[in-house]
N, C-alpha and C positions, 0 to 999 in steps of 0.2 A: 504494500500500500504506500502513497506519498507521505505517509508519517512516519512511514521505514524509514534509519539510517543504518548504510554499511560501517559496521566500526571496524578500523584495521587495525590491530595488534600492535601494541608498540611496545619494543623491544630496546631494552634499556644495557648498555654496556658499560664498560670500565675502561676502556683502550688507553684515555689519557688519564688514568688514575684516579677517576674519578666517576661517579653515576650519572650519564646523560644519553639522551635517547639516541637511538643509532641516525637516524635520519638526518640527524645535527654536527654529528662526529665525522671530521674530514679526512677519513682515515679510510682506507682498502679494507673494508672488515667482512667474513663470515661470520655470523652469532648462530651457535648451535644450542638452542634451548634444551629442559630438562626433555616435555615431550619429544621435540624434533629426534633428539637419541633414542628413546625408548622406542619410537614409530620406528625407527629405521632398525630395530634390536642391533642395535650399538654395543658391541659386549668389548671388543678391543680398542685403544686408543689408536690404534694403526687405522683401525677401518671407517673413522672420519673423512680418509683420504676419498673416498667416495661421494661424500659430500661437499665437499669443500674445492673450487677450482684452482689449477695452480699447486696442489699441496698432494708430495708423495714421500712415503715412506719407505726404505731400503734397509730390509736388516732379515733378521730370525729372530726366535725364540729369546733372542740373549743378547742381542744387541740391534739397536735401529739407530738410523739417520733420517732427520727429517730435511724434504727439500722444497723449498716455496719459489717458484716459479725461473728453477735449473738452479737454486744457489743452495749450497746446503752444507754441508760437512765431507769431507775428500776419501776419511778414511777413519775406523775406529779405533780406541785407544785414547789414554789417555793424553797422549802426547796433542792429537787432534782438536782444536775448540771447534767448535759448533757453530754456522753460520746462520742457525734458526735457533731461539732464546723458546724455551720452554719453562715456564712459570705456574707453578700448581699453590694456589692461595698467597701469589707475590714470591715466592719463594723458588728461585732458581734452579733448575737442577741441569747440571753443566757436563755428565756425561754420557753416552750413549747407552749406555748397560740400564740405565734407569728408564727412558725413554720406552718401555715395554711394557707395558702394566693393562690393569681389567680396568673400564668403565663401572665405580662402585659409588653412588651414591653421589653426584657431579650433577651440580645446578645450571652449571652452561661450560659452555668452551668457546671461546674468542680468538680467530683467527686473523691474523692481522698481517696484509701482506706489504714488501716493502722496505727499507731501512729504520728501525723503531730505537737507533741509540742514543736518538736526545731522551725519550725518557725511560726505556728499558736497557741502557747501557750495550758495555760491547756484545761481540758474539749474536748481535741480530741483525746481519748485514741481508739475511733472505726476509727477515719478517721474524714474528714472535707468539707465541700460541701462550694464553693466558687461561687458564683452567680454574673454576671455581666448587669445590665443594660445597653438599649443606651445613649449614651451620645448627646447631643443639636449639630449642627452642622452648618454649616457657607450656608445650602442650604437646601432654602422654598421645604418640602415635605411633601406627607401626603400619609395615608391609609387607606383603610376601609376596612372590616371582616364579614359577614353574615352566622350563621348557625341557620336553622331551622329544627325540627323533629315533632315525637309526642310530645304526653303528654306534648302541649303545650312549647313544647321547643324553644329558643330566646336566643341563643348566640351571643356578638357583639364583635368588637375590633374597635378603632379609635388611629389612631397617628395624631398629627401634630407638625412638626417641621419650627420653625419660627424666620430666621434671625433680628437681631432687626438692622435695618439699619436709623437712626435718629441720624444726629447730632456725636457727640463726642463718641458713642456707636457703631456706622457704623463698621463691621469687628470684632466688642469686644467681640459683644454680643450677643446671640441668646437662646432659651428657646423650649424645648418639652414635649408636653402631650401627654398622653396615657393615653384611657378611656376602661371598659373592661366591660362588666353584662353578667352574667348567669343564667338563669329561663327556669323551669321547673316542672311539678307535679312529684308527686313519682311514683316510682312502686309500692307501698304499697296502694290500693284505697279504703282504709279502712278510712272513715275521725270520727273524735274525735274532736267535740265542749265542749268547756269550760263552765258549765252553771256557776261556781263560777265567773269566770273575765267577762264572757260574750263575749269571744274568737269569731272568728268564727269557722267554723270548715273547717280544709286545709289537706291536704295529710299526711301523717307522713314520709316520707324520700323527703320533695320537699326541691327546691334550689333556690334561690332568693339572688344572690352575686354579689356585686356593688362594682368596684375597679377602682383607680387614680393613676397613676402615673406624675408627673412635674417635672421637670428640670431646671435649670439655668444655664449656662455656660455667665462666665466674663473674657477675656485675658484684663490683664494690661499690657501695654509695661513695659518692664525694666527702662525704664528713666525716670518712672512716679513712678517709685516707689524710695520713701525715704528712 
């Protein structure tokens, strides 16, 4: 009807350190919301790269390079910096061994492509991916996650978010977990037993990944503090 309005979504970022809607921010940015991941069942952080233009991942199981649009890192190892700045809650992590992890309880992801060293420093000569988790909250919630396929497939997710309401902490304090596993046999059904270690023998591309995330949130009043 003409009293219909279309309202469009507005998607609020961090890029310049700061909360302001993306529409405003003059910046190259993808913003992957909490749903946009879930919709796309986002379980690896590598597999953004499918959503995001411009942005590929090169690595395995144990180590990645990220590359935003051909600029990226040459080679792993420590010796190697990083030409794409990866930040999980402001907090840098500077080598490629880390750069592998589960999507576990991640409120957005903020791709930003580009040179971002006036405010996110060196090592982001390709661009910089800004990662936000949830933060604990003042109200008892919880979730759970179920997928199963073949080749023995068992993906779970679990939150709980948990006011601590006892005493002198009542309102201060509250704490969230997020528990994540992933298992599955490979596509490869070719098994290879170890006779030297005495291995057993297991699929050669299976996945067996077990992830935690915890939380604490503390508000002190102002008057309490010295």
């Amino acid at each position: 009807s003409a009293g219909e309005r279309i309202r469009i979504e507005e998607i609020v970022v961090t890029a310049r350190k700061r909360a302001e809607l993306l529409e405003d921010t003059p910046v190259s940015i993808t913003a992957l919301s909490e749903n946009l991941l879930r919709e796309a069942n986002v379980s690896r952080f590598s597999e953004i790269e499918d959503l995001v233009p411009n942005l590929e991942f090169i690595g395995d199981n144990s180590n990645g390079r990220i590359y935003i649009r051909g600029v990226g890192q040459a080679q792993t190892g420590a010796a190697f910096d990083a030409g794409v700045g990866l930040y999980i809650d402001g907090i840098y992590l500077p080598r490629s061994q880390v750069l592998v992890f589960d999507v576990v309880d991640i409120t957005s992801i903020e791709v930003l492509r580009g040179p971002q060293g006036t405010l996110f420093g060196k090592n982001t000569v390709g661009g910089a991916i800004n990662v936000t988790t949830a933060k604990p909250s003042d109200t008892l919630d919880a979730s759970a996650w179920l997928n199963v396929g073949n080749r023995n497939r068992v993906e779970s997710r679990v939150m709980l978010n948990i006011p601590i309401d006892i005493g002198w902490f009542e309102d201060r304090l509250a704490t969230r977990i997020a528990f994540a596993s992933e298992n599955h046999d490979g596509f490869d059904t070719t098994r290879y037993p170890n006779p030297t270690t005495g291995a057993a023998a297991r699929y050669t591309s299976s996945v067996a990944n077990l992830s935690f995330l915890g939380s604490l949130q503390l508000e002190i009043l102002p008057e309490l503090i010295l």
